[in-house]
KOLKOL-417645 format. One record per residue (C-alpha): x, z, y. Coordinates in steps of 0.05 Angstrom, whole numbers, padded with zeros to 5 digits, always signed. Each point is the difference from the previous one (the first is absolute). Layout:
N
XZY/...
! end
This chain:
274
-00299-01284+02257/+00034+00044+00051/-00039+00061-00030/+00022-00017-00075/+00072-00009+00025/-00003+00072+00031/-00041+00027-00064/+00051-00023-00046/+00066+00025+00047/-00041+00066-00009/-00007+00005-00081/+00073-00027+00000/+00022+00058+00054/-00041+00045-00046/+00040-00024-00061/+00060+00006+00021/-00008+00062+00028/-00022+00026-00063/+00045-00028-00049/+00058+00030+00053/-00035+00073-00010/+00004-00008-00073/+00069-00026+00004/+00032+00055+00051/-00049+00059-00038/+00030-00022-00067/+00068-00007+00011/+00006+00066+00026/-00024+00018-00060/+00052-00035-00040/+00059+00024+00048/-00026+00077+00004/+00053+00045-00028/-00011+00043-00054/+00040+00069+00000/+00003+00009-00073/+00070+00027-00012/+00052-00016-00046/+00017+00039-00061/+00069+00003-00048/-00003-00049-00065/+00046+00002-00060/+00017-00080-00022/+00020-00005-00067/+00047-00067-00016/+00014-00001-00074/-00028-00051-00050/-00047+00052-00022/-00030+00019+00060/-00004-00071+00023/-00040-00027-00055/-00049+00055+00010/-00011-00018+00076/-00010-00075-00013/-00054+00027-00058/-00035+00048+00053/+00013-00067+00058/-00046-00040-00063/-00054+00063-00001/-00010+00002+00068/-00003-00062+00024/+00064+00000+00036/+00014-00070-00044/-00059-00038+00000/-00014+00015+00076/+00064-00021+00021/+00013-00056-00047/+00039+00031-00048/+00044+00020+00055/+00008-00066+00033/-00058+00006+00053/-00060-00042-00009/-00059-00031+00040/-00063+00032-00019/-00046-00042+00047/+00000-00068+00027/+00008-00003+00087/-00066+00010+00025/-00002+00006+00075/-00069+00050-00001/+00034+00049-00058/+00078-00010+00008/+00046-00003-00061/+00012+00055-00044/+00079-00010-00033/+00036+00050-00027/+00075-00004+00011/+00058+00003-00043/+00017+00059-00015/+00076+00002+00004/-00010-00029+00070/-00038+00049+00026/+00019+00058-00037/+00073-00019+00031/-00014+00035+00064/-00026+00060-00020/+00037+00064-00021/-00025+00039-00074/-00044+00057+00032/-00024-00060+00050/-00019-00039-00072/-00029+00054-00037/-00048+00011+00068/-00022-00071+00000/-00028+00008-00070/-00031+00059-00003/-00026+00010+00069/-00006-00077+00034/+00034+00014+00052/+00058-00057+00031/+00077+00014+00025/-00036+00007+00065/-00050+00047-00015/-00053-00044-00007/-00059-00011-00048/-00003-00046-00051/-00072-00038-00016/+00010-00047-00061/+00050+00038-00038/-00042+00076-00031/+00035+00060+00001/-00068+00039-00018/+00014+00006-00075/+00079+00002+00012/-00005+00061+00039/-00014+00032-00076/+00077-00027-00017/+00056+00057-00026/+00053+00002+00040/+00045-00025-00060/-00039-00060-00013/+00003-00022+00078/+00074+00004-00020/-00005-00039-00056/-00029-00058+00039/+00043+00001+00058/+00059-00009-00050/-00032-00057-00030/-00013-00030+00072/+00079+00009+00017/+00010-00034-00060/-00032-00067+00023/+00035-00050+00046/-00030-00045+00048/+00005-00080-00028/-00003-00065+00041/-00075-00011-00031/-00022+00064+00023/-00073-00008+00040/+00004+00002+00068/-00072-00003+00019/-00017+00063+00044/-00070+00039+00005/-00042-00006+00055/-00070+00010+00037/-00044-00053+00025/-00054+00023+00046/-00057+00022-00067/+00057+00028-00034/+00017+00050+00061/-00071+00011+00007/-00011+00031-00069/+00063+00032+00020/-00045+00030+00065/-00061+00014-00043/+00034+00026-00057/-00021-00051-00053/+00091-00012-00008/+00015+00073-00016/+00067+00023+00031/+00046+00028-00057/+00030+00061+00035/-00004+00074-00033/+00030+00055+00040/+00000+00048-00062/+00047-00009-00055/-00041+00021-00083/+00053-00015-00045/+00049+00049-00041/+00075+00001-00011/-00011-00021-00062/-00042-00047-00044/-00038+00046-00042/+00021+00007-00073/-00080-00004-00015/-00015-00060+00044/-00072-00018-00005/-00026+00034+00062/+00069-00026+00038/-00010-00075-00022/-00074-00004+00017/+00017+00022+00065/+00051-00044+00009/-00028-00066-00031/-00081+00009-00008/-00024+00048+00071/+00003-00059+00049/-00054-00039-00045/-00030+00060-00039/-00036+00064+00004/+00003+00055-00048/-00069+00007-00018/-00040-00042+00052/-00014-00063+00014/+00033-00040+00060/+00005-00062+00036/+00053-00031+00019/+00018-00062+00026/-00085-00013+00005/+00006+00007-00078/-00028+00057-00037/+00057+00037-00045/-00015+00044-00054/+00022+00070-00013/+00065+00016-00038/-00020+00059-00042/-00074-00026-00033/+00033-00068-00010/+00064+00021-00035/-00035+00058-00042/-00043-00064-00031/+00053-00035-00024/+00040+00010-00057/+00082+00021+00001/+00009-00079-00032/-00048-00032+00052/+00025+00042+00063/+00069-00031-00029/-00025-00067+00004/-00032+00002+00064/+00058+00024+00036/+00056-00039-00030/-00039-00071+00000/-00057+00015+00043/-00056-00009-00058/-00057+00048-00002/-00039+00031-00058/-00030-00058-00040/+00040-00051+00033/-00037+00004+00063/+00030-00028+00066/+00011+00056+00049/+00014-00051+00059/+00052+00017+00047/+00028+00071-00041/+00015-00060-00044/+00049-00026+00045/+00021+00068+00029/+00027+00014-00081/+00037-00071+00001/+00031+00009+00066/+00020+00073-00007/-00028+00045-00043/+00018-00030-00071/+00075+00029+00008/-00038+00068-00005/+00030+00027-00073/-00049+00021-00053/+00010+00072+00003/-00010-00008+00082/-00060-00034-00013/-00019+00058-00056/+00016+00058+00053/-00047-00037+00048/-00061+00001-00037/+00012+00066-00027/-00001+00021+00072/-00059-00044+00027/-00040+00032-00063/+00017+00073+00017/-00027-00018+00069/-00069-00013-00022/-00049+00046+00027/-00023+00058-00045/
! end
């Protein structure tokens, strides 16, 4: 019995000792500072301007992530994975200055200088300078409400291990892609913007375990009325189901406005290989 007692001290000893490694390894991970610096932003405030940042908060999932600016609970507590919960936006955004803002969303990185891992800046990196703007005035706009959610994100000992291995991809980008200026022709700025984390151009990809189809073949095969369709209520051709793109268009992409959705697909078809 002695032998068993001493056996199991051991594994125990062993898993503790491991579960600390992967604790101390991946919080250093999540505390590492990030020298991305900080560049100027123009904030526009009037009506105008502020309509058109809570339209681009609805395209890029700024709403439907955060709970339509409330914060929101996207996972139950699970001690293995942690809790993923966005926070309210008005709360958070409180502390942080405009150029501090506009870094956050296009480049993942915190007030402190740390990297985000739930929250993408891949695809936001793409953003013009005056549509960053645009959002940030809608975010000053909001104010933080006694039924704002409270819940906070955090890593339980799997979740910081995909964060070791990987698997939980950190959202920093040192480089900034994105103009002064949305594009007057904006089909090759909006794919960018609101297709390139899912999609590539012409290849297939995986993501999320999931294979994705390429942008250009797909929208080339569908007609100017069906391409319409598909991204304002997340139909495809023939009435098929296109699984989660369906949800994607219903959370976001719908408040795309036809001639947007127009000026995409005559881009994605002028990408097609000759």
């Amino acid at each position: 019995m002695r032998i068993w007692a001493r056996l199991g001290l051991g594994v125990a000893a062993l898993v503790a000792a491991g579960v600390g490694g992967v604790y101390g390894a991946s919080e250093w991970v999540l505390r590492r500072s990030h020298a991305v610096p900080l560049g100027p932003i123009a904030v526009p405030h009037d009506a105008a301007s502020l309509a058109e940042g809570s339209r681009l908060a609805t395209l890029t999932g700024c709403k439907s992530c955060h709970g339509d600016g409330k914060g929101a609970v996207w996972t139950p507590v699970d001690w293995r994975e942690g809790q993923v919960a966005p926070p309210p936006i008005a709360r958070s955004a409180a502390r942080y200055t405009d150029a501090e803002l506009a870094r956050l969303i296009r480049q993942g990185v915190t007030k402190e200088g740390r990297t985000l891992f739930v929250m993408p800046a891949w695809s936001m990196t793409y953003l013009a300078d005056d549509d960053v703007g645009r959002i940030i005035g809608w975010v000053r706009s909001l104010k933080p409400a006694p039924d704002d959610v409270q819940a906070t994100t955090w890593f339980g000992p799997v979740g910081r291990w995909k964060i070791l291995t990987g698997e939980t991809r950190p959202s920093v980008v040192a480089e900034l892609h994105g103009v002064a200026k949305r594009p007057a022709d904006p089909g090759r700025y909006l794919t960018q913007v609101l297709c390139s984390e899912c999609h590539a151009l012409t290849e297939p990809r995986a993501h999320d375990g999931k294979p994705v189809p390429p942008l250009a073949p797909m929208a080339a095969s569908y007609a100017p009325s069906d391409f319409q369709r598909l991204l304002h209520e997340g139909v495809g051709a023939g009435a098929r189901n296109v699984g989660f793109m369906g949800t994607i268009v219903k959370e976001n992409l719908h408040a795309l406005r036809p001639d947007e959705v127009d000026a995409v697909q005559r881009y994605l078809r002028g990408a097609l290989p000759e």
